[in-house]
Backbone as numpy.savetxt, mean C-alpha at the origin, in Angstrom:
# Nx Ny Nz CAx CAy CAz Cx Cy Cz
-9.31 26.92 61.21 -7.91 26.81 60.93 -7.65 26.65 59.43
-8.72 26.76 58.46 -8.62 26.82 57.31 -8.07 27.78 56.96
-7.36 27.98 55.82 -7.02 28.81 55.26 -6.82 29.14 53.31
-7.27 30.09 52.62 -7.18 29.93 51.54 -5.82 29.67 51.18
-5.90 28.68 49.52 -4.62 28.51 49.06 -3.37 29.81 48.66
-4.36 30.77 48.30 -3.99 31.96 47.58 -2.86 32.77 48.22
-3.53 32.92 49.80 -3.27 33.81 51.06 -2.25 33.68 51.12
-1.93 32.02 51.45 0.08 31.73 52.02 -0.70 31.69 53.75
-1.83 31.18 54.34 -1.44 31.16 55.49 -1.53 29.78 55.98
-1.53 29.87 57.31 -1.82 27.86 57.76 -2.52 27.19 57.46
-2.44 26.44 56.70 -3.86 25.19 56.37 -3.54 24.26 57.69
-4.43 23.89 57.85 -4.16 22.66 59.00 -3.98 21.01 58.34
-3.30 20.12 58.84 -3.14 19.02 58.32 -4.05 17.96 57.14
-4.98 18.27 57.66 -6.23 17.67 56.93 -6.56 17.98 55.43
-6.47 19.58 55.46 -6.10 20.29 54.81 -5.11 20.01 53.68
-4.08 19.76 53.99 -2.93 19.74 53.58 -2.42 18.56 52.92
-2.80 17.23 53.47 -3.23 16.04 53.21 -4.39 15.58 52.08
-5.06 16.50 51.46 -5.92 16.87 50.83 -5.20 17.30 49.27
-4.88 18.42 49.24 -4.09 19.13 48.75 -3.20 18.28 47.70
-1.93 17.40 48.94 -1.03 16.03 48.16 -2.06 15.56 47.93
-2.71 14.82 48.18 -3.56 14.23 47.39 -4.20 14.38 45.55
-4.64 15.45 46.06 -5.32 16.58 44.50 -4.13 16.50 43.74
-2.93 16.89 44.28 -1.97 17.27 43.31 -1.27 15.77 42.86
-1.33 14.30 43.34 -0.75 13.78 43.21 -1.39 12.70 41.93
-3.05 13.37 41.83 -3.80 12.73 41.39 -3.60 13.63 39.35
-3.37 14.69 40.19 -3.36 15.53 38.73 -2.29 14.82 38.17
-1.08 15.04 39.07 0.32 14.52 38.29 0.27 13.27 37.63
-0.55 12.24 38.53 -0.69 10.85 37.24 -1.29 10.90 36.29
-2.27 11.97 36.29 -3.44 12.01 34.90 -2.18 12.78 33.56
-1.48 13.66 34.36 -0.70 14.26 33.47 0.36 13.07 33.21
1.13 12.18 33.69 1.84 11.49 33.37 1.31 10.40 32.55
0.31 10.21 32.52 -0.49 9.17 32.18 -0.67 9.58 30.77
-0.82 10.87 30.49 -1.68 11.65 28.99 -0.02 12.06 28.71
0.84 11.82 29.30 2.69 11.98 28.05 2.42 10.62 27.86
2.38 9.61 28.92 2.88 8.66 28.21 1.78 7.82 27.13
0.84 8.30 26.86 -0.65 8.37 25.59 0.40 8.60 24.31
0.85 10.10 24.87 0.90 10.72 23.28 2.45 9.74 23.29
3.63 9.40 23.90 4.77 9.10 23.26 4.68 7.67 22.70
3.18 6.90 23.30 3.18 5.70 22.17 2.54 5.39 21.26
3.76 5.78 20.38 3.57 6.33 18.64 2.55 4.71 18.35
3.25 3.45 18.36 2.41 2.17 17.87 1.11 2.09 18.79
0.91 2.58 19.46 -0.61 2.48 19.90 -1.68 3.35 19.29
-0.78 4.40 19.29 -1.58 5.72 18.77 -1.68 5.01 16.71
-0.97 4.61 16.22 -1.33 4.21 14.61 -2.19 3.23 14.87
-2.01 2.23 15.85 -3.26 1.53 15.87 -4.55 1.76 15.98
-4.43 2.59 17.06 -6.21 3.45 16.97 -6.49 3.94 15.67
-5.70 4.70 14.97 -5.53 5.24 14.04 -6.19 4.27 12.72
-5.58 3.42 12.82 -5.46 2.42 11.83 -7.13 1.74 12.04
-7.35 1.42 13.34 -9.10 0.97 13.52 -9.93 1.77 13.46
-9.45 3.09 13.61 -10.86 4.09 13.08 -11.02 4.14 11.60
-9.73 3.90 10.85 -9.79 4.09 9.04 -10.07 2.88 8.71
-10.10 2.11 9.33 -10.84 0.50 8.97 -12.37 0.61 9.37
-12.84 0.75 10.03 -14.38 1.08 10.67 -14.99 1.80 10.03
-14.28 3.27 9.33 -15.07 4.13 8.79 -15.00 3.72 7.26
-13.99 2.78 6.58 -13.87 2.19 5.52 -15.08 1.51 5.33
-15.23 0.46 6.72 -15.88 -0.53 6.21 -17.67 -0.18 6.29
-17.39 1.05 6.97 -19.42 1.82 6.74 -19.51 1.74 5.97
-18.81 2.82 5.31 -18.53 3.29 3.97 -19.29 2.32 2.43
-18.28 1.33 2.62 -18.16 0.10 1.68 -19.62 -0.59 2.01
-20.17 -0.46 3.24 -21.30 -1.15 3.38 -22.83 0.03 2.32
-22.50 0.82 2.84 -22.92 1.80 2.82 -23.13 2.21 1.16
-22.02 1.54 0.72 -22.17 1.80 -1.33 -23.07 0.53 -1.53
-22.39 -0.87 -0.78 -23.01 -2.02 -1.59 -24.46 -1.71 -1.07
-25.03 -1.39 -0.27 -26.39 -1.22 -0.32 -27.17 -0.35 -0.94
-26.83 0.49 -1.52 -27.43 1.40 -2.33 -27.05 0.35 -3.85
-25.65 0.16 -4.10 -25.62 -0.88 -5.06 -26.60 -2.02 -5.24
-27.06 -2.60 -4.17 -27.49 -4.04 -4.42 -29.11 -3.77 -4.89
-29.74 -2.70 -4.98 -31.25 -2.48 -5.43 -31.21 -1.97 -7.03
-30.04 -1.28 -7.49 -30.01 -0.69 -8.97 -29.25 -1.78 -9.82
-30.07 -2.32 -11.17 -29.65 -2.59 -11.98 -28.53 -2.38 -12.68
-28.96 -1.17 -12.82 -27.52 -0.55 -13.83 -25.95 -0.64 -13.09
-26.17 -0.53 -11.90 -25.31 -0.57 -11.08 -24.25 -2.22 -11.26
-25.03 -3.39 -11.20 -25.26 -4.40 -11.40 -24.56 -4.88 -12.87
-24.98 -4.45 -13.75 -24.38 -4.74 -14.86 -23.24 -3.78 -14.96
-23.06 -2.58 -14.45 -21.48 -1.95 -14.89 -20.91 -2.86 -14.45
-20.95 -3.35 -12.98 -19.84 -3.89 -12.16 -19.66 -5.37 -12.79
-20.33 -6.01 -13.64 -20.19 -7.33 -14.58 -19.43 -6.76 -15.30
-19.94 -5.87 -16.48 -19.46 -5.49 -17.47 -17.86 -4.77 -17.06
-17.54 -4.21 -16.03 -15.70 -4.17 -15.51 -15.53 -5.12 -15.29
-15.98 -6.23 -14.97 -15.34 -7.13 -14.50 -15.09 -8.09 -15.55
-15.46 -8.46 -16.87 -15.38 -9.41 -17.70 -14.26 -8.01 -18.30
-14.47 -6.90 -18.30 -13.40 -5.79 -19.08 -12.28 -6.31 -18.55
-11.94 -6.20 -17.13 -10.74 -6.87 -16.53 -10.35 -7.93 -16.94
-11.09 -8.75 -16.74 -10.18 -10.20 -17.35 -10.08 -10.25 -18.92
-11.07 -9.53 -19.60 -10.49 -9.70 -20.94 -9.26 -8.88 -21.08
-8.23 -7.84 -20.87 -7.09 -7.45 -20.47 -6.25 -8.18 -19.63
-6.55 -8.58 -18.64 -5.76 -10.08 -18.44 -5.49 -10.74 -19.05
-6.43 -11.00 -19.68 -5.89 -12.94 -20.47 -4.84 -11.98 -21.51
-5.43 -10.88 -22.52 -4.73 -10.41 -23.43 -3.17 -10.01 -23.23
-3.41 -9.72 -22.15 -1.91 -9.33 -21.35 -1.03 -10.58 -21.48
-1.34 -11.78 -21.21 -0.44 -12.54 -20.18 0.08 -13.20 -21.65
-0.95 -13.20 -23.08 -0.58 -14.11 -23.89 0.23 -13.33 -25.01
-0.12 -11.65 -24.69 1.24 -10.74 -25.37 2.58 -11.26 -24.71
2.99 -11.30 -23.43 3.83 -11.44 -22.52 4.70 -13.00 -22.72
3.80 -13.59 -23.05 4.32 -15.46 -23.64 4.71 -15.04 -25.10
5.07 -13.86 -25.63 4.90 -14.47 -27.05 6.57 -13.78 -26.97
6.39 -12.77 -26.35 7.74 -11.97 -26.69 8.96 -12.02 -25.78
10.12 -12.41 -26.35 11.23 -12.84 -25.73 11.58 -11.76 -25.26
12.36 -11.58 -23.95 13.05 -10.60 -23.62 14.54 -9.90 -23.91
14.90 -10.79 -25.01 16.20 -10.36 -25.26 16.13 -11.11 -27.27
15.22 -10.64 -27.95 14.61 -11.53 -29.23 15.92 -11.39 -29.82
17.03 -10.45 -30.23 17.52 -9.79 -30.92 18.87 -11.21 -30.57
19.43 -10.51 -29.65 20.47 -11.70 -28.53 20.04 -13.34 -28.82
18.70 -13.36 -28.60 18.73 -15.26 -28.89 18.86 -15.61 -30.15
18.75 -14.49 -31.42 18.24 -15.11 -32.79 19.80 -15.04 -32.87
20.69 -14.47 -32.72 21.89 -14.23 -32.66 22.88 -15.36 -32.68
22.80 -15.69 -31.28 23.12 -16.95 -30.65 22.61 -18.41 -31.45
21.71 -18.37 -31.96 20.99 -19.53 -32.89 22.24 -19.22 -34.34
22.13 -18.18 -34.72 22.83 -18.22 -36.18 24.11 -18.46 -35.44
25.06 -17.93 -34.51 25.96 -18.03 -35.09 26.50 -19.90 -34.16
25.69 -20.62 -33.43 25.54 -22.09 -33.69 25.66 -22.72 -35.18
24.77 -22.21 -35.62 24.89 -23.06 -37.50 25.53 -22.35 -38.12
26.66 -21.16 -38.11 26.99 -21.15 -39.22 28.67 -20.69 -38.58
29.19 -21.38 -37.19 30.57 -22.15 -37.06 31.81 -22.08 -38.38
31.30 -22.55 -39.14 32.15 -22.48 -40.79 32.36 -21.72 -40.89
31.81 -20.97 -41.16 31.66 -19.81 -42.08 33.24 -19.19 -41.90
33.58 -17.84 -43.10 34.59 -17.09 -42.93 34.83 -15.85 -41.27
33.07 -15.39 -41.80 32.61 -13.96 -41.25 31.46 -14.30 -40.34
31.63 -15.72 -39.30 30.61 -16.21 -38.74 29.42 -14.54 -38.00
30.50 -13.81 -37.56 29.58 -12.60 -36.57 28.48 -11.63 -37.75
29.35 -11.33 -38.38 28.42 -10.52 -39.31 27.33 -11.11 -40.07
27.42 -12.27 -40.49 26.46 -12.84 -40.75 25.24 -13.75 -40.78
25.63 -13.54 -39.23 24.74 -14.23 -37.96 24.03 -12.64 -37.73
24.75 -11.58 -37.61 24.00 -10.56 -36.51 23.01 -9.53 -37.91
23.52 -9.60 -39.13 22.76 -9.37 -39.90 21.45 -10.21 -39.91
21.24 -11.51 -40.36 20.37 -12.68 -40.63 19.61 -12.14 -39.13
20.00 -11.89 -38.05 19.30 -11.88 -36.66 18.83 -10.31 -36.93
19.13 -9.50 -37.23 18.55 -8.37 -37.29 17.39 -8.20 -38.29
17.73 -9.25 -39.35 16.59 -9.31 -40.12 15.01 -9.97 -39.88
15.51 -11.28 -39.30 14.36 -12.16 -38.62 13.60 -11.07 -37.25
14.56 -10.15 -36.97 13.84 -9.64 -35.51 13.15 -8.98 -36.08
13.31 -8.22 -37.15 12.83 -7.04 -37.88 11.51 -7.34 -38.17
11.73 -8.81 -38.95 10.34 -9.30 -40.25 9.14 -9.51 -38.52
9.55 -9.86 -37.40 8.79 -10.55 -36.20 8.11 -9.55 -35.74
8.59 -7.91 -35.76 7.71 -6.76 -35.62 9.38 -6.19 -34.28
9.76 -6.94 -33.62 10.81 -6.77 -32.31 11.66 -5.30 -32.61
12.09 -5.17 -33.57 12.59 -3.94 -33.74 12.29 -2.64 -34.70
């Protein structure tokens, strides 16, 4: 009482029962693999642990070839005292120079010289000069 799928003739129940089955099993694998691809935050996460994993071979993978060569050894000192000597140099350019030098020397003259006839002009001259002699402009 079998019959091929192809034909179109009677399958018998068993048969047929079979069949829903197969097809009901496909349909979850297929529902199962949309709903894979539409979750985007799961999918960056995998994403994200394979580029961490293969990072961290990687990184293993240099420091050990690193950790037997000398030369290797002293570049990575020698950047690294390079770095901080640009640091420190940085931070104590950065303390020295006002952000507005021109504006504060300004503000200082024309405090002391209140009296005066032509207090502005001869506050913003005297301030243009001091910024000048300081390297600021």
């Amino acid at each position: 009482m079998t019959s091929d799928p192809g034909k179109g003739g009677a399958a018998g129940p068993d048969e047929l029962r079979a069949r829903i089955e197969l097809t009901r099993q496909e349909l979850g694998d297929t529902v199962a693999a949309l709903a894979d691809k539409a979750d985007v935050k799961s999918r960056a996460q995998e994403k994200a642990a394979r580029v961490k994993d293969r990072t961290l071979r990687r990184t293993a993978a240099v420091t050990d070839r690193m950790a037997g060569s000398p030369a290797a050894r002293t570049a990575a000192v020698a950047g690294g005292v390079l770095l901080a000597g640009v640091l420190v140099l940085r931070r104590r350019t950065r303390s020295r120079v006002r952000p507005y030098p021109l504006r504060t020397t300004l503000r200082k003259e024309l405090r002391t010289r209140k009296k005066s006839r032509r207090p502005l002009a001869k506050a913003g001259t005297k301030a243009r000069r001091a910024c000048r002699s300081k390297g600021h402009h």
